[in-house]
C-alpha positions in Angstrom: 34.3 51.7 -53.0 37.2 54.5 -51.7 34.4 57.0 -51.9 32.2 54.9 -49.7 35.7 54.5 -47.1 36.2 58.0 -47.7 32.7 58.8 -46.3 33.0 56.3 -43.6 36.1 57.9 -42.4 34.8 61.6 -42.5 31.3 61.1 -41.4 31.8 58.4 -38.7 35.4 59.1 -37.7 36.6 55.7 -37.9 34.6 54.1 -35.6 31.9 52.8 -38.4 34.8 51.4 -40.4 36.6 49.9 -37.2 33.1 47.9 -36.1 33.2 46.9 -40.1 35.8 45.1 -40.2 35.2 42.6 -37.8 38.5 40.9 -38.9 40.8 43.2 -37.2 39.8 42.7 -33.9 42.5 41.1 -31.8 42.5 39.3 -28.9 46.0 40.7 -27.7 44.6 44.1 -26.6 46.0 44.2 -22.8 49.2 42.5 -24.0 49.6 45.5 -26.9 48.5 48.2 -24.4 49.4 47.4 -21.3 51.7 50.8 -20.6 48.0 52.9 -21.3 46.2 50.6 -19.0 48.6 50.5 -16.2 48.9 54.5 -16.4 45.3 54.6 -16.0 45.2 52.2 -13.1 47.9 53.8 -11.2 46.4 57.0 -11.5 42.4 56.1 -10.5 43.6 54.5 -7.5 46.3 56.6 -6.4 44.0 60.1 -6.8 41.7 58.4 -4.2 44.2 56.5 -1.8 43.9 58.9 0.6 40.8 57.8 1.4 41.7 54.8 3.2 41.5 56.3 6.7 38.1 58.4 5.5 35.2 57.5 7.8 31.7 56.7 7.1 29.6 58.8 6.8 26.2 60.0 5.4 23.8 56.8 4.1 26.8 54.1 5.2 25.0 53.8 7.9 21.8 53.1 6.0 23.5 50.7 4.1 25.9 49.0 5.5 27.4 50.0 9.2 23.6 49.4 10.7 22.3 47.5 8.1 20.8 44.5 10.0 21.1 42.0 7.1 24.6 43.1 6.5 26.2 42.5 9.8 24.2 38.8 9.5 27.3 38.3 6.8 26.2 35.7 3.9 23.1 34.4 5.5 21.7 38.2 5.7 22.0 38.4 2.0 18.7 36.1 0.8 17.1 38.9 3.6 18.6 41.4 1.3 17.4 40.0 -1.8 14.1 39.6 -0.7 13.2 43.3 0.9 13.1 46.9 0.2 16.7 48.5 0.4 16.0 50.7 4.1 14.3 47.5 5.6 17.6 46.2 7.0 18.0 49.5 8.8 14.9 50.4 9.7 13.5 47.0 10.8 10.6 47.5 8.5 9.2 48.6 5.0 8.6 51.9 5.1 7.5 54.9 2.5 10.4 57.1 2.5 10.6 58.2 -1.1 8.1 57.9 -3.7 8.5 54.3 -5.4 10.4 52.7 -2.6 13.8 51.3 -3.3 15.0 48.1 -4.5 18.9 47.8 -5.0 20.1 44.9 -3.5 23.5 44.1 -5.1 25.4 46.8 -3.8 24.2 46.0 -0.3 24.5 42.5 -1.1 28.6 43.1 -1.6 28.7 44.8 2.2 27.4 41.7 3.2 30.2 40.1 1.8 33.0 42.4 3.0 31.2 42.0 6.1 31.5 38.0 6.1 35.0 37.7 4.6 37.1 41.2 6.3 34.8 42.5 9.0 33.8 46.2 9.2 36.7 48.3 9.0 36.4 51.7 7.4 39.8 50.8 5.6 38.7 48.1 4.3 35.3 49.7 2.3 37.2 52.6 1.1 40.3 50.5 -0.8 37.6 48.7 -2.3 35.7 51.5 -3.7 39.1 52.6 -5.2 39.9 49.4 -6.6 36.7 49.1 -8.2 36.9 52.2 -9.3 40.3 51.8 -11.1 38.4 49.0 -12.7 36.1 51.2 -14.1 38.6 53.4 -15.7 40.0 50.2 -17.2 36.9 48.8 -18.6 36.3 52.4 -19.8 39.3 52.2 -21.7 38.9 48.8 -23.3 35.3 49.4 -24.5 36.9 52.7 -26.2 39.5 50.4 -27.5 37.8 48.1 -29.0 36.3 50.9 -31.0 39.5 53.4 -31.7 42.3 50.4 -31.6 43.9 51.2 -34.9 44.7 54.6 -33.8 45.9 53.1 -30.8 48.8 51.3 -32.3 50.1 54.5 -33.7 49.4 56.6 -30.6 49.3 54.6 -27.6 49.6 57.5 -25.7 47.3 59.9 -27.0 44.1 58.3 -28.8 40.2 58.9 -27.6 40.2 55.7 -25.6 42.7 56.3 -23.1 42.3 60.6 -23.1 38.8 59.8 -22.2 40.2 57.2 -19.8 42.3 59.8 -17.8 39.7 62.5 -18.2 36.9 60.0 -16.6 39.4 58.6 -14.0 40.5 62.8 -12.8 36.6 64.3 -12.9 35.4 65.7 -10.2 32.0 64.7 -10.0 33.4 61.1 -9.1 34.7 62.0 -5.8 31.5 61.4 -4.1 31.0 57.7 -5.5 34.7 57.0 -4.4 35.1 58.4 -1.3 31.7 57.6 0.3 31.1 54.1 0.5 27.4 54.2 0.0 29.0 55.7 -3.7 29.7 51.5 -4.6 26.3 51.5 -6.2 27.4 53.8 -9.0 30.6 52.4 -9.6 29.2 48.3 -9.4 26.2 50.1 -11.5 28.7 51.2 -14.4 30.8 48.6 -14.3 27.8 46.5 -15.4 26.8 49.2 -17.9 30.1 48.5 -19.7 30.3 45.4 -19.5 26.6 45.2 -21.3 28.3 47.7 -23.8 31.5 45.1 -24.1 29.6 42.2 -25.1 27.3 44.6 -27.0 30.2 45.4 -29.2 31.0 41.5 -29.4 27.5 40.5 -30.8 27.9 43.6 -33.8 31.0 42.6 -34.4 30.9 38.9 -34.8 26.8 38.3 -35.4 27.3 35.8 -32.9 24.0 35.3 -30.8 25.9 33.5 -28.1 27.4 37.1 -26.8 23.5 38.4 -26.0 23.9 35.7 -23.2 26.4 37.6 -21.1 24.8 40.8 -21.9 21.7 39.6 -20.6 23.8 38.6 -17.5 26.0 41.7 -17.2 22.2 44.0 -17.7 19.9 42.0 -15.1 23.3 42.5 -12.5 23.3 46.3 -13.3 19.3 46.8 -12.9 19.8 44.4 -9.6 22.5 47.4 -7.9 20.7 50.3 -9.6 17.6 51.1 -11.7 19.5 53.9 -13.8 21.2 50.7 -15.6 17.5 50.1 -17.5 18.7 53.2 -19.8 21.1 51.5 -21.6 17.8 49.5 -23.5 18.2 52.7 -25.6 22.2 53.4 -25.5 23.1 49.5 -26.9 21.3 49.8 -30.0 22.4 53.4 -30.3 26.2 51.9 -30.5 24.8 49.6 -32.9 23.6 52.9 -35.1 26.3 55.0 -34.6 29.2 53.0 -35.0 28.4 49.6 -36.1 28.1 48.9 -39.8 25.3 46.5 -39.7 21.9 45.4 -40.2 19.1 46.8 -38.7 18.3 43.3 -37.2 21.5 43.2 -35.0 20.4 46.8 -33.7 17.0 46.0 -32.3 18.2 42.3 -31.2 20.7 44.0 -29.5 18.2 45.9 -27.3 16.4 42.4 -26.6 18.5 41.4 -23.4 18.2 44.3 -21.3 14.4 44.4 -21.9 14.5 41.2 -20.8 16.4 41.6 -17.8 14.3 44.3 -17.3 11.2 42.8 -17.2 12.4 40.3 -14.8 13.9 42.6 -12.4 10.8 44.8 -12.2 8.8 41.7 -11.7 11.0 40.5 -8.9 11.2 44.0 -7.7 7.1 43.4 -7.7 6.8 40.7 -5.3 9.4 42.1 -3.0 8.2 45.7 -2.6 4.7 45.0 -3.5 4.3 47.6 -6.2 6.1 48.9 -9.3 6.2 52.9 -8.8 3.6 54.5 -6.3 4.5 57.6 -5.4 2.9 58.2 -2.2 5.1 58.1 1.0 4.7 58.3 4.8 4.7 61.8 6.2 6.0 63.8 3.5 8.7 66.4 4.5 10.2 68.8 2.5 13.5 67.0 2.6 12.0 63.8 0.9 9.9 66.0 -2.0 11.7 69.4 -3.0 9.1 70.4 -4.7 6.8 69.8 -1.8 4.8 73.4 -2.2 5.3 74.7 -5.6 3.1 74.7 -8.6 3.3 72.7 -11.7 5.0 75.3 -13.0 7.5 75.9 -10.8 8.4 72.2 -10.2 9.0 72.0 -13.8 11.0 75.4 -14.4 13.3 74.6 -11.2 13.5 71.1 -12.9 14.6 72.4 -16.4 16.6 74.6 -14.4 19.0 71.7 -12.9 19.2 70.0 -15.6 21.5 73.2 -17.0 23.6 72.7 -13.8 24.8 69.4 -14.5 25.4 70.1 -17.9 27.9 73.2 -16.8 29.4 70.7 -14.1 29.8 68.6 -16.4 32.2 70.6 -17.8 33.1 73.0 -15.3 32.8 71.1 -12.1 32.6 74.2 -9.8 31.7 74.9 -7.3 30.8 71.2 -5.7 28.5 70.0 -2.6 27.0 66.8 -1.3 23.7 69.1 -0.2 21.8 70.2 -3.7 18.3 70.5 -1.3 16.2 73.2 -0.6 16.6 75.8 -0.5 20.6 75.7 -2.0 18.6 75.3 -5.9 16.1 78.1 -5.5 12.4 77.8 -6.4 12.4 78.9 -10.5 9.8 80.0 -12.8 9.5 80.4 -16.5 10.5 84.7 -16.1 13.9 83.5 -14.6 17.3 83.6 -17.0 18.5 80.4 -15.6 15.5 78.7 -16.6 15.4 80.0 -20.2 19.0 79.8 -20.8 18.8 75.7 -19.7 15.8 75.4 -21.8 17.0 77.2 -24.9 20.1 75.0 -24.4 18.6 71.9 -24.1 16.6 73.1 -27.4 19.9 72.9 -28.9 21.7 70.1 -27.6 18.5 67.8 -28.8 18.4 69.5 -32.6 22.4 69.3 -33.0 21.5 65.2 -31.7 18.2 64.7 -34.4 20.2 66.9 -37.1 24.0 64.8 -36.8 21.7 61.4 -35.8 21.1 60.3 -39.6 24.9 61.1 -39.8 25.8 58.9 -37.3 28.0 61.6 -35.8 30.2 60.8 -33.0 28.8 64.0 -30.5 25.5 63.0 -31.6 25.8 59.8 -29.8 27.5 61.4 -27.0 24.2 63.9 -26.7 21.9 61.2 -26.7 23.9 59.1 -24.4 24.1 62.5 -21.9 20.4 63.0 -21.7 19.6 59.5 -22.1 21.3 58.2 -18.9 20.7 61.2 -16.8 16.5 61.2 -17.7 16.1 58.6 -14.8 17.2 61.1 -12.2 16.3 64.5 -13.6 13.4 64.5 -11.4 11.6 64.5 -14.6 9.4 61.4 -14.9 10.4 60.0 -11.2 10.9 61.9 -8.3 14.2 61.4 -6.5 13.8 62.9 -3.4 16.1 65.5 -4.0 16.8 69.1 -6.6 19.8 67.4 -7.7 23.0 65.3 -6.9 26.5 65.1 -8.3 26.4 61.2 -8.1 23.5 61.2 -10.8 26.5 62.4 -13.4 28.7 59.5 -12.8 27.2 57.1 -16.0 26.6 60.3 -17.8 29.9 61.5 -17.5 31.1 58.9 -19.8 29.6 60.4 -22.8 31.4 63.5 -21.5 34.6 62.5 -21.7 34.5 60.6 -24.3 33.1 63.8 -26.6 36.5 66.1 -24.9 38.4 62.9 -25.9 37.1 62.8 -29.6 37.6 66.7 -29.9 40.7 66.9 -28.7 42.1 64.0 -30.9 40.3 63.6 -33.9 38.3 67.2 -34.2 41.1 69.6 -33.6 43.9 68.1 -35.5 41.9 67.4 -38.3 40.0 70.9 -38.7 43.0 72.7 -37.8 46.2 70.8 -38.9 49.2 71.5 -36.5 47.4 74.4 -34.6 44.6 71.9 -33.6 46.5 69.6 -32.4 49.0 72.4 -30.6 45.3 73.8 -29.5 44.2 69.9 -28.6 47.5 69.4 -26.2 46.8 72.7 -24.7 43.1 72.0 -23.7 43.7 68.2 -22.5 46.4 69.7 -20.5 43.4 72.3 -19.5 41.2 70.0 -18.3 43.2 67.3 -17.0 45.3 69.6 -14.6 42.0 71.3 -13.7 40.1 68.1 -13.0 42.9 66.7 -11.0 43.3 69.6 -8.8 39.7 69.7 -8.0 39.9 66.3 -7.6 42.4 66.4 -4.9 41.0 69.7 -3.1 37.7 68.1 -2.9 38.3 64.3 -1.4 39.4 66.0 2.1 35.6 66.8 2.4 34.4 63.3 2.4 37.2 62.6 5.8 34.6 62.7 8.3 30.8 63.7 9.0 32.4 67.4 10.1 34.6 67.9 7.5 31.6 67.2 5.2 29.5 69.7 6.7 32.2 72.5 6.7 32.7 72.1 3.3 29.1 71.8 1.6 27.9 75.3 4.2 30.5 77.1 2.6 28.4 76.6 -1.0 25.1 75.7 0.3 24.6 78.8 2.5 20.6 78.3 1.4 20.4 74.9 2.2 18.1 73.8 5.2 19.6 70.6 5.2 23.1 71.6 5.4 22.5 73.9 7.7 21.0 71.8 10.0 23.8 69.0 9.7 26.5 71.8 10.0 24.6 72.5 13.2 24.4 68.7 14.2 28.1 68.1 13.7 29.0 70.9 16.0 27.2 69.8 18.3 28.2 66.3 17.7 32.2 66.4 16.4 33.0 69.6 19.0 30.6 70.2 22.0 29.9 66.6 23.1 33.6 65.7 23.0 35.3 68.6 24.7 36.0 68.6 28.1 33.2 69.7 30.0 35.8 71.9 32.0 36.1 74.1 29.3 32.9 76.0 30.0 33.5 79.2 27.9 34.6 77.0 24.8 31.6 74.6 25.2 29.4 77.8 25.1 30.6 79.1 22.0 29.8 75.8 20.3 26.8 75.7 21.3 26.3 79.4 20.4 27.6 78.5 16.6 25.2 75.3 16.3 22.6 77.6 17.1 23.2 80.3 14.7 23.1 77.3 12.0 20.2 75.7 12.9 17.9 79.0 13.4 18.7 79.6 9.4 17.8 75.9 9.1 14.5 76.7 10.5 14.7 80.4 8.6 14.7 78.5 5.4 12.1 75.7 6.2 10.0 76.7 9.1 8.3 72.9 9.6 11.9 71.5 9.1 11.5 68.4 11.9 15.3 67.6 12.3 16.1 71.2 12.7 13.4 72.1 15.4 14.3 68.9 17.5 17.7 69.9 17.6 16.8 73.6 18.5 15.4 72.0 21.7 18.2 70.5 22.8 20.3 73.8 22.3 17.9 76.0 24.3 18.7 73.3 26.9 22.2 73.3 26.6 22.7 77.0 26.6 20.5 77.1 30.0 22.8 75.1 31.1 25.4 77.8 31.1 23.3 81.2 32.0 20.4 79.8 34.1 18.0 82.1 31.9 14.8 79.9 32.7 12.7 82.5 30.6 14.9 82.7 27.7 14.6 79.0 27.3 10.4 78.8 28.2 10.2 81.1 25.8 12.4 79.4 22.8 10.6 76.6 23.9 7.1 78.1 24.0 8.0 79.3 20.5 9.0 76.1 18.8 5.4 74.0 20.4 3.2 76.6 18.6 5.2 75.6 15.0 5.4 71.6 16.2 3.4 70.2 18.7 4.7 66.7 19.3 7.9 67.3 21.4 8.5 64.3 23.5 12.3 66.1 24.6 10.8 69.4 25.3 8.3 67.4 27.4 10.7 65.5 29.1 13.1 68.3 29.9 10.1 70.3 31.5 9.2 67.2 33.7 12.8 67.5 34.7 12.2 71.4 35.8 9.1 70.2 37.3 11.2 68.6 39.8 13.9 71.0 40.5 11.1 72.9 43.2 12.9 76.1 42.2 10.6 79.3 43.4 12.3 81.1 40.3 11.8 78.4 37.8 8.1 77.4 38.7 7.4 81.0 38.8 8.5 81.2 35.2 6.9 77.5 34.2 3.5 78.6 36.0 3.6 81.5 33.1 4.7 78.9 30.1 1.9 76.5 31.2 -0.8 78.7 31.5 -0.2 80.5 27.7 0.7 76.8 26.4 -2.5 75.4 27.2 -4.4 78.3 26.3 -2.6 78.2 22.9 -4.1 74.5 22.2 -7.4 74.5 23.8 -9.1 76.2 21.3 -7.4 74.3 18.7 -9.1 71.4 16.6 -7.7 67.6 16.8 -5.7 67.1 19.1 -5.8 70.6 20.7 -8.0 70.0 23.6 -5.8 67.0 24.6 -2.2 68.8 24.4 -4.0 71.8 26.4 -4.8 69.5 29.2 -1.5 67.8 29.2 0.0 71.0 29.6 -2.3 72.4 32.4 -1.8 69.3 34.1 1.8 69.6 34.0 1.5 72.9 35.5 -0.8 72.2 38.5 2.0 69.5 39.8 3.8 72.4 40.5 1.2 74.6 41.9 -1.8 72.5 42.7 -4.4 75.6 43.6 -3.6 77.9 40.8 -6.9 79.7 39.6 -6.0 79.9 35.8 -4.5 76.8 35.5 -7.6 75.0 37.3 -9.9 76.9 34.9 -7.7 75.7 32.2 -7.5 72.1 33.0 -11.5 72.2 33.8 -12.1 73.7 30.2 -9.7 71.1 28.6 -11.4 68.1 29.9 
């Protein structure tokens, strides 16, 4: 029997022989460690105070401060419940990203906010941070109810609340705090734990009344995100890895969440109509990535990412909101940061399989990584985007808690007093450095500018970014400075362009980026009258994209000017337009004509535009 303790001990760490002895488990645990807890909270909330005067910005919009259903307050939330996710914003159901969303909780609890406080950017942000200080709580009770005899010796330093403080500090959280669109994840996890919570409660008492609440706490986490249906495989992995028991308990553990599964995709069925087609309205590149590439490139760039989130994991530098292309470069199977991912992904599975049978504590923490982070890899469903700091915030939690167990338990007991002097050194390592990040990074997250500034200075390849750096000039600077201050109003416009002509650089067909090179070209001849400077850019952009309802109303509006100099110029653009189009299938013949038209309004008897229109009709 002290053989079979002693193996317990050094093969599962104390964990197996904690969820053993069902006996110790107290019900005093808040009242015993209420210093810990109260650390933890003050710290969460206080690292992300800041934020209470951020704006919104980004998808809040999408979700919350033009969500139709939200501003209805409670009566919009059976609307919410019963449609896709964008259909309160967009008015309709529509096919923006392969499988369509359905998360309603999250938008559920703007509706509420809405109802009870009224829309007040104060107001969102303190309650991301609050609910995020309650994640750091519960992250540190379910890690106490595993590690709570070590606890009582250490309150201070034990895995449960190091973990705690290192989850609460990471960097990788910043996004789900300080943009209010981020309450998904954090509602998301907090369901995740509390399924893990009254996991823990059914293994340790065998009592079948606790699957009720897990059922409960699994159907609301599926409800805000679809990530939450992951955990069918990480509860009966707690069961394996730490829970002395039967291998009944460990597959009825699993049975809720299937459950709850099942019924949200069926509901998730009669809303949206399908379970996962992939086909979406007018595919851009900024909706598919991989729009373009072969199946072998898709694949390598996908292995590829997966090797950055492990490193940011760890090393959470350097950060952006924009991971799109072109910022995560096409990859192939020649390329070292493809092989290097794969070989280490190679290795991370066989140390899993090879400590599994073991039951060993990083094992877990593996399988719990790659496990929660499978749904948004890109790897069986496409997530309409390379990659996304946000998709770490579940994972993170197996993260943390393997830096918590090394630090505590590996070191000290490999390496006696070094280890631990070596364990202090590294918590102090990576708390200091995760803190610091932490607080260098929220500022970007102020305001739709600040944003932009920050993620162009690390996603110089980006399209995207590029073209909402560009935007937010525009935007934040040139439509809000005094249109008295001529020279300054030029040079903004000057730097949006130089922005949004790499936007188009990178992604030639890049909608968002061409419409807004239109309006620059106007805006600049604004300020130097160069009529064939601005034909031209505009000339240039109709032969990539032909459907330009502004360029078409800014050339009715020269149309009308009955300048000699400017019809001169547009006699010249309207003749080469049509000509461009008429021999074009489709639609060609029809934009040709438009275009001729348009010219002879200005001169009515010009021979090449007459033989134009005539050869259009």
């Amino acid at each position: 029997m002290s053989k079979q303790k002693k193996k317990i001990k050094s093969k599962l760490d104390i964990w197996q022989a904690r969820l053993s002895k069902p006996s110790e488990e107290t019900p005093s645990f808040w009242r015993k460690f209420w210093l810990p807890g109260l650390i933890i909270f003050i710290f969460s909330t206080a690292l992300y105070v800041s934020t209470y005067n951020f704006d919104y910005v980004l998808d809040d919009k999408i979700v919350y401060t033009e969500n139709a259903y939200v501003k209805e307050g409670i009566p919009g939330i059976k609307k919410i419940l019963s449609s896709e996710s964008f259909e309160g914003y967009f008015g309709e159901q529509k096919k923006l990203v392969a499988g369509a969303r359905y998360r309603p909780l999250s938008i559920a609890s703007f509706a509420v906010e809405f109802a009870a406080l009224g829309q007040s950017e104060t107001t969102s942000h303190l309650i991301n941070v609050l609910l995020y200080g309650l994640n750091c709580l519960l992250l540190f009770r379910i890690f106490g109810m595993l590690y709570q005899q070590k606890m009582e010796v250490h309150p201070l330093w034990n895995v449960a609340f190091v973990a705690s403080m290192l989850f609460a500090a990471h960097p990788l959280h910043v996004e789900c705090v300080a943009n209010v669109k981020g309450r998904d994840e954090i509602l998301t996890l907090i369901a995740c734990l509390g399924t893990m919570y009254f996991a823990i409660k059914y293994l340790l008492k065998g009592n079948l009344i606790w699957l009720l609440p897990l059922f409960i706490t699994f159907f609301l986490g599926v409800m805000t995100k679809e990530n939450t249906v992951t955990f069918m495989a990480v509860l009966p992995l707690l069961g394996w890895y730490f829970a002395k028991t039967d291998y009944k308990k460990i597959i009825l553990v699993a049975i809720p969440g299937i459950v709850a599964t099942l019924l949200y995709l069926f509901i998730r069925f009669q809303v949206i109509g399908h379970f996962l087609e992939n086909s979406v309205d007018n595919v851009d590149l900024m909706n598919d990535p991989f729009k373009g590439m072969s199946f072998s490139e898709k694949y390598a760039t996908i292995i590829y990412t997966l090797g950055l989130y492990f490193k940011l994991s760890f090393f959470p530098h350097p950060l952006t909101h924009d991971y799109y292309p072109y910022h995560i470069p096409i990859m192939n199977w020649a390329k070292g940061g493809t092989i290097t991912s794969l070989l280490l992904y190679i290795v991370l599975i066989g140390i899993s399989v090879w400590g599994f049978f073991k039951k060993h504590i990083y094992s877990f923490c593996i399988v719990f990584f790659i496990a929660t982070l499978s749904v948004t890899s890109n790897l069986f469903f496409p997530v309409g985007t390379f990659m996304n700091e946000r998709f770490l915030y579940v994972s993170s939690v197996a993260v943390v808690l393997f830096l918590a167990w090394m630090m505590v338990r590996f070191l000290p007991n490999k390496l006696g007093g070094t280890g631990k002097m070596l364990s202090y050194a590294l918590f102090a390592l990576f708390f200091i450095g995760f803190t610091a990040k932490t607080i260098w990074r929220t500022p970007a997250w102020k305001n739709t500018y600040n944003l932009n500034a920050y993620a162009i200075e690390v996603s110089k390849n980006s399209a995207r970014a590029n073209a909402l750096m560009a935007t937010a000039i525009y935007e934040q600077q040139y439509l809000k400075t005094d249109k008295k201050e001529r020279a300054l109003r030029e040079q903004q416009v000057d730097a949006a362009t130089i922005y949004v002509d790499k936007a188009i650089e990178i992604h030639p067909l890049y909608s968002s980026a061409l419409n807004l090179k239109a309006g620059l070209l106007a805006e600049k001849y604004h300020f130097n009258r160069d009529v064939d400077l601005l034909l031209a850019g505009f000339n240039k952009l109709l032969k990539v994209k032909s459907n330009f309802p502004y360029i078409d109303e800014y050339l009715n509006y020269l149309n009308r000017r009955n300048d000699d100099k400017v019809n001169y110029a547009l006699i010249g653009f309207y003749h080469d337009i049509g000509n461009h189009f008429i021999d074009r299938s489709g639609d060609g013949p029809a934009l040709a004509n438009k275009y001729f038209k348009m010219g002879l309004e200005i001169a009515p008897n010009n021979p090449q535009l007459l033989d134009g229109y005539r050869r259009s009709q």
